[in-house]
C-alpha positions in Angstrom: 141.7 -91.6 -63.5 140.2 -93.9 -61.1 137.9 -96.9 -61.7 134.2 -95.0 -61.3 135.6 -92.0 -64.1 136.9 -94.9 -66.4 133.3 -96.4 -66.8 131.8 -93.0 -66.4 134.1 -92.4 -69.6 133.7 -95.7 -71.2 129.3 -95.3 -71.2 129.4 -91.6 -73.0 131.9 -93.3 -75.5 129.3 -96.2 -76.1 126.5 -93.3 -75.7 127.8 -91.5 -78.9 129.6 -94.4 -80.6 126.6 -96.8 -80.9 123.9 -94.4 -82.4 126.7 -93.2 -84.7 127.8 -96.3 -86.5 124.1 -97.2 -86.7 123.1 -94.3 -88.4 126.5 -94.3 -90.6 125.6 -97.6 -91.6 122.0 -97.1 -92.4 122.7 -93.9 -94.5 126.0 -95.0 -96.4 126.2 -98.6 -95.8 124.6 -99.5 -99.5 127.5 -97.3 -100.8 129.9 -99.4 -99.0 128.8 -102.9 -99.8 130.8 -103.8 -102.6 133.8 -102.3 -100.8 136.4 -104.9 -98.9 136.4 -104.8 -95.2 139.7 -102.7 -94.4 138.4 -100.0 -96.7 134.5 -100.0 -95.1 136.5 -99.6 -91.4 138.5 -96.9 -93.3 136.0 -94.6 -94.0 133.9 -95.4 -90.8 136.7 -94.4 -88.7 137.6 -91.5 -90.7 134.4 -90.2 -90.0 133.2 -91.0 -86.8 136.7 -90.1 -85.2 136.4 -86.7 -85.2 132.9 -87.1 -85.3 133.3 -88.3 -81.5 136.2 -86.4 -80.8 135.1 -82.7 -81.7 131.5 -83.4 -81.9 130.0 -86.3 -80.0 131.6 -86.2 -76.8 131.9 -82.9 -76.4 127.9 -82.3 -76.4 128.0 -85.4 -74.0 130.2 -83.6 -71.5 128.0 -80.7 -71.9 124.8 -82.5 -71.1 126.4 -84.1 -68.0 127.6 -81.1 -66.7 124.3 -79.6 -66.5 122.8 -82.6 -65.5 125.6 -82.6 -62.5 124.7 -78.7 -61.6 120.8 -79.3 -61.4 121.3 -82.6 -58.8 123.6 -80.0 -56.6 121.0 -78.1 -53.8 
Protein backbone atom coordinates (compact mmCIF):
# COMPACT_ATOMS: atom_id res chain seq x y z
CA UNK A 1 0.00 0.00 0.00
CA UNK A 2 1.71 3.01 -0.84
CA UNK A 3 1.85 6.38 1.02
CA UNK A 4 -1.39 8.31 -0.80
CA UNK A 5 -3.75 4.83 -0.01
CA UNK A 6 -2.40 4.82 3.65
CA UNK A 7 -3.82 8.40 4.41
CA UNK A 8 -6.56 7.78 2.00
CA UNK A 9 -7.21 4.84 4.62
CA UNK A 10 -6.13 6.55 7.68
CA UNK A 11 -9.08 9.78 6.97
CA UNK A 12 -12.26 7.12 6.40
CA UNK A 13 -10.92 5.50 9.70
CA UNK A 14 -10.97 8.99 11.42
CA UNK A 15 -14.27 9.76 9.22
CA UNK A 16 -16.22 6.80 11.02
CA UNK A 17 -14.15 6.57 14.21
CA UNK A 18 -14.69 10.25 15.45
CA UNK A 19 -18.52 10.66 15.04
CA UNK A 20 -18.74 7.20 16.58
CA UNK A 21 -16.98 7.60 19.93
CA UNK A 22 -18.76 10.94 20.16
CA UNK A 23 -22.03 9.65 19.90
CA UNK A 24 -21.12 6.37 22.09
CA UNK A 25 -20.04 8.75 24.60
CA UNK A 26 -23.02 11.09 24.49
CA UNK A 27 -25.54 8.17 24.66
CA UNK A 28 -23.90 5.73 27.21
CA UNK A 29 -21.18 7.69 28.71
CA UNK A 30 -23.44 8.50 32.02
CA UNK A 31 -23.77 4.71 32.26
CA UNK A 32 -20.10 4.43 32.18
CA UNK A 33 -18.97 7.01 34.68
CA UNK A 34 -18.60 5.30 37.72
CA UNK A 35 -16.86 2.55 35.77
CA UNK A 36 -12.67 2.41 35.93
CA UNK A 37 -10.96 3.33 32.82
CA UNK A 38 -9.80 -0.27 31.40
CA UNK A 39 -13.38 -1.34 31.72
CA UNK A 40 -14.97 2.22 29.88
CA UNK A 41 -12.19 1.30 26.84
CA UNK A 42 -13.55 -2.28 27.14
CA UNK A 43 -16.83 -1.77 26.24
CA UNK A 44 -16.00 1.21 23.72
CA UNK A 45 -13.90 -1.08 21.76
CA UNK A 46 -16.17 -3.87 21.95
CA UNK A 47 -18.55 -1.91 20.28
CA UNK A 48 -17.21 0.29 17.92
CA UNK A 49 -14.81 -2.56 16.55
CA UNK A 50 -17.12 -4.19 14.67
CA UNK A 51 -19.04 -1.30 14.45
CA UNK A 52 -16.17 0.07 12.06
CA UNK A 53 -15.24 -3.08 10.74
CA UNK A 54 -18.67 -4.55 9.37
CA UNK A 55 -20.44 -1.39 9.46
CA UNK A 56 -18.64 1.88 9.30
CA UNK A 57 -16.11 1.40 6.80
CA UNK A 58 -17.84 -0.55 4.67
CA UNK A 59 -20.58 2.24 3.87
CA UNK A 60 -17.46 4.54 3.65
CA UNK A 61 -15.90 2.44 0.89
CA UNK A 62 -19.23 2.47 -0.70
CA UNK A 63 -19.72 6.17 -0.71
CA UNK A 64 -16.21 6.66 -2.19
CA UNK A 65 -16.71 4.28 -4.79
CA UNK A 66 -19.48 6.13 -6.20
CA UNK A 67 -18.01 9.27 -5.59
CA UNK A 68 -14.92 7.85 -7.68
CA UNK A 69 -17.39 6.61 -10.72
CA UNK A 70 -19.21 10.07 -10.99
CA UNK A 71 -15.64 12.17 -11.29
CA UNK A 72 -14.74 9.46 -14.21
CA UNK A 73 -16.05 11.16 -17.95
Amino acid sequence: MNTKAKIVQAIKVWIVIYPSITLFNLFFGSYLTDLQLYIKTLVLTLVLVPWMVFVGLPVVNKIQQKISKNEKP
